[in-house]
BANU-87429 format. One record per residue (C-alpha): residue number from 0; x, y, z. Coordinates in Angstrom, 2 decimals, decimal comma. Layout:
N
REC/kolro/u/v/w
REC/NUM/X/Y/Z .
...
END
This chain:
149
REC/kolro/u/v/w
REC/0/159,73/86,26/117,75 .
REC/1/156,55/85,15/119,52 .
REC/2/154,70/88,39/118,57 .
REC/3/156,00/87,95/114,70 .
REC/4/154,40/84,37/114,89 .
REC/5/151,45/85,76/116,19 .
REC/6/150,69/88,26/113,61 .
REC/7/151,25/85,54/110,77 .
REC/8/149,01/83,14/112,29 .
REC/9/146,07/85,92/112,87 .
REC/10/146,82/87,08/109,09 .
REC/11/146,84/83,98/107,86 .
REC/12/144,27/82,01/109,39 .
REC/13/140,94/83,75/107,79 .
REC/14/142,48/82,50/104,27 .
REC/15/143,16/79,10/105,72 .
REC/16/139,26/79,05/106,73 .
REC/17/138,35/80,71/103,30 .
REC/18/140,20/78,62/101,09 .
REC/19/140,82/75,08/103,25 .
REC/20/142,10/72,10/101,38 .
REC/21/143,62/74,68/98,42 .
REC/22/147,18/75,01/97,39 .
REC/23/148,35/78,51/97,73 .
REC/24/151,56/79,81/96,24 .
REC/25/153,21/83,18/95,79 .
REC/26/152,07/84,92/93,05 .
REC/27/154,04/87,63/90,81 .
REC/28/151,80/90,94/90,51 .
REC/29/152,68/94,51/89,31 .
REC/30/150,65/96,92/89,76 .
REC/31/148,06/98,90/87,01 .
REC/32/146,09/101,99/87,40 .
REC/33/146,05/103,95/90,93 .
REC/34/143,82/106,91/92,17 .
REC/35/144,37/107,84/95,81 .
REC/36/143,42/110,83/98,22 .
REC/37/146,34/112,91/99,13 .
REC/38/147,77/111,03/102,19 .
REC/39/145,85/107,23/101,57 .
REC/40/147,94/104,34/100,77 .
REC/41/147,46/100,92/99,77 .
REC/42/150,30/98,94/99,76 .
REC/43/150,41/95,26/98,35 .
REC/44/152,84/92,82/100,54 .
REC/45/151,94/89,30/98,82 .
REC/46/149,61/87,83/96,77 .
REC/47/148,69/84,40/96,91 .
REC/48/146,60/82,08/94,31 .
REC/49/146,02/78,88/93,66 .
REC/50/147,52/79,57/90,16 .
REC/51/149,78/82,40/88,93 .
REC/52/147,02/83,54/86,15 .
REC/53/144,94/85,43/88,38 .
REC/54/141,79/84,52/86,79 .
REC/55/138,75/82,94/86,93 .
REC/56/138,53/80,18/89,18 .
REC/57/141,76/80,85/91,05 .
REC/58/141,24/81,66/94,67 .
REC/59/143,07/84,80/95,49 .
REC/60/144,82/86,11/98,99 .
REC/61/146,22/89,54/98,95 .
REC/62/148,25/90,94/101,88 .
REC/63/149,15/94,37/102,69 .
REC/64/149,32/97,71/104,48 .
REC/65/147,09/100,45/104,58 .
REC/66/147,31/104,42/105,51 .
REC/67/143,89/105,94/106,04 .
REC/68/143,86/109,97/106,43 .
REC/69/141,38/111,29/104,29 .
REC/70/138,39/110,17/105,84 .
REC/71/137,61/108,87/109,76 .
REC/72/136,40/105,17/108,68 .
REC/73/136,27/103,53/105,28 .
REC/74/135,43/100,19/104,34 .
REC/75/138,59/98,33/102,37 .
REC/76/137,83/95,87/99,72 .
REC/77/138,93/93,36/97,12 .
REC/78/137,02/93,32/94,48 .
REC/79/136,75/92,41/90,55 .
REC/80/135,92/95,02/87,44 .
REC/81/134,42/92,78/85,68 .
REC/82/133,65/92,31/82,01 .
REC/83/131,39/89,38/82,00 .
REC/84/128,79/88,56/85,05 .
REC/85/127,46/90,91/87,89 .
REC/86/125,48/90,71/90,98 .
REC/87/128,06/87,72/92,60 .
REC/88/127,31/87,47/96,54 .
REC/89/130,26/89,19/98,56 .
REC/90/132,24/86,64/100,21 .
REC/91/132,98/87,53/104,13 .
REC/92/137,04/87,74/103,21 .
REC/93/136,92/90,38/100,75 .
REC/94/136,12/93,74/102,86 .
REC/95/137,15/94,83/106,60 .
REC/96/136,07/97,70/108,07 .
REC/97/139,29/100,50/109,16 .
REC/98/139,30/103,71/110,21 .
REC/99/141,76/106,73/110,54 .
REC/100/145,18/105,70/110,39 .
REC/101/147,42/102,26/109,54 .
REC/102/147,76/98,68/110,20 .
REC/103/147,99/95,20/108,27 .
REC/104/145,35/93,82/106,29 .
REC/105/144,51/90,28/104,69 .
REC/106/141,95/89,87/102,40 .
REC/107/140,79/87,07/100,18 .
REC/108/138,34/86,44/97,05 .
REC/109/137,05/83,62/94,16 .
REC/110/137,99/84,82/90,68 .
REC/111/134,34/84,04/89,12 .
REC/112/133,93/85,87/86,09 .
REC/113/136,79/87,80/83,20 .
REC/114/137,90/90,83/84,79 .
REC/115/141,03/93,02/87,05 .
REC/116/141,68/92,93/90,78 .
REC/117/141,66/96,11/93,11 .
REC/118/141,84/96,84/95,97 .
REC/119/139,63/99,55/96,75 .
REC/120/138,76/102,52/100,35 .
REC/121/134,87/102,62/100,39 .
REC/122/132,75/105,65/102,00 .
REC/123/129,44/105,94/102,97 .
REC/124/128,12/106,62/99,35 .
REC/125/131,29/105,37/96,45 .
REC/126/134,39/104,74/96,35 .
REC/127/137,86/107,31/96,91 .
REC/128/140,61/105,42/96,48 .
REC/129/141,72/102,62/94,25 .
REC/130/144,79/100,15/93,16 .
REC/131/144,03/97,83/90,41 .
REC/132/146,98/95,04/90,30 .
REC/133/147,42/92,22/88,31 .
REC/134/149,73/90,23/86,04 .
REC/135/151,85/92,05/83,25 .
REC/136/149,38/91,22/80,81 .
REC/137/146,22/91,82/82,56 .
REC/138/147,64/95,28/83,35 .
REC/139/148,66/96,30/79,99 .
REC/140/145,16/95,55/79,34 .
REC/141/144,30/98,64/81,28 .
REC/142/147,21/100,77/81,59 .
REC/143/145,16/103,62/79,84 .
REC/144/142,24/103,71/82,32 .
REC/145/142,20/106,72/83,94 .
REC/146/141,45/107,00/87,72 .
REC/147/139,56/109,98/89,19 .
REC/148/138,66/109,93/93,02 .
END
């Protein structure tokens, strides 16, 4: 039991410091278009926002699990495709660096411009692996993108 409290506290507290004095609640997602290496997963636990729109303004915490085998380290990232606004400062909370194999993650983002969440595995030159997730509507949006990595 003391270990299980553990590991929530260590997951939770970099969104606490991220997002201090904001009300977080659990959000509904399902998940849009996925590209992945043969072996690589991305799995989303929870997200949590400080509304269930998952847009801009909203403050976003996504929890999850993560199998690494195609490559030795990656970085993994939240990020936003936008379509409106670029070259927005990375905040601390969105990437953590992993290598070769799996474990927990926690990572954390402001919504600041129109656009879809993913999280994303980042080599030393692009991307190779991607899960965009969303609401219903946000992912019907772009249910015909197609994914290559």
């Amino acid at each position: 039991m003391k270990t299980a409290i553990r590991s929530f506290l260590i997951l939770a507290f970099p969104a606490a410091l991220a997002f201090s004095g904001e009300e977080l609640s659990t959000v509904p997602f399902v998940l849009g278009p996925t590209s992945l290496k043969a072996g690589d997963a991305i799995v989303i636990q929870d997200v949590w926002a400080t509304s269930t729109n998952l847009t801009v303004g909203d403050k976003v915490v996504v929890r999850g699990r993560y199998d690494l085998k195609s490559h030795e380290k990656a970085t993994l990232a939240l990020y936003l495709t936008s379509s409106g606004g670029t070259g927005e400062r990375e905040l601390p909370t969105q990437t953590i660096k992993i290598e070769k194999g799996s474990s927990e993650f926690e990572l954390s983002t402001l919504v600041k411009h129109v656009g879809h969440l993913h999280l994303s595995f980042y080599g030393q030159d692009s991307d190779f692996g991607c899960v965009y997730f969303g609401t219903p509507a946000q992912m019907k949006q772009i249910s015909h993108w197609k994914l290559s990595h």
